[in-house]
C-alpha positions in Angstrom: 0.0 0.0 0.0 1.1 3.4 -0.7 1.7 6.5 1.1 -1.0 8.4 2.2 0.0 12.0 2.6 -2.6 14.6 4.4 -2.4 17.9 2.2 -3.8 20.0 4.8 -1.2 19.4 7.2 1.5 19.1 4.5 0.4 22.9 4.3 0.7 23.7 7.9 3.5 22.1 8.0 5.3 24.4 5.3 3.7 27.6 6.8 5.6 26.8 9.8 8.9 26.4 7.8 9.1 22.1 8.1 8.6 21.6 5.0 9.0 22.8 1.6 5.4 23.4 0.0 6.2 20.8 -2.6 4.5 17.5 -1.8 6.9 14.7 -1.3 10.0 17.2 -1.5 12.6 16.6 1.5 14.6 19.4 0.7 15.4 21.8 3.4 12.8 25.3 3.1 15.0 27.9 2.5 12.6 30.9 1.3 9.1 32.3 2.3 6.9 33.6 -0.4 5.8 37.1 1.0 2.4 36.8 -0.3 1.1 33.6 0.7 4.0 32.8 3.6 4.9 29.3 2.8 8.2 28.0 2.4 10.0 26.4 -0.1 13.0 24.8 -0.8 15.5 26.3 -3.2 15.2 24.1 -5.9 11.0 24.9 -5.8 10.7 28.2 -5.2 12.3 28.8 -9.3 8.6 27.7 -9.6 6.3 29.2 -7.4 4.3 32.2 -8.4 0.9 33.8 -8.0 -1.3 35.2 -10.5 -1.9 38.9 -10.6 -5.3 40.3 -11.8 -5.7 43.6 -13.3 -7.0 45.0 -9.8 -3.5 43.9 -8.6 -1.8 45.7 -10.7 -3.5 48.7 -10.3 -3.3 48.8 -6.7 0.2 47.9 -6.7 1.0 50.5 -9.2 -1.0 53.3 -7.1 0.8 52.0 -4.3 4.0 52.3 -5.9 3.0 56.7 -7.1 2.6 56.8 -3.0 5.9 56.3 -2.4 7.3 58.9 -4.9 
């Protein structure tokens, strides 16, 4: 039988910085994603990214003319 892994608490797991986000990955975390705060290792965060929606944009641009 295989190995049943729980993805919920493969999830907490990586939000506390045990694990990397990847399923099944055993590499150490090294980096947090500032947006969503989980960690990944190295190697996986090269692949991790969230989608940004026009709305994003905008705000991040109006928050970037606040600063200036």
């Amino acid at each position: 039988m295989g190995i049943v892994i729980d993805p919920n608490k493969w999830r907490e797991d990586s939000l506390k910085g045990l694990k990397c986000a990847r399923t099944f990955c055993t590499n150490k975390p090294t980096s947090q994603c500032s947006i969503c705060s989980i960690w990944y290792c190295y190697e996986h965060v090269q692949s991790h990214y969230h989608i940004e929606t026009p709305q994003d944009r905008d705000k991040r641009r109006e928050d970037t003319e606040k600063l200036r």
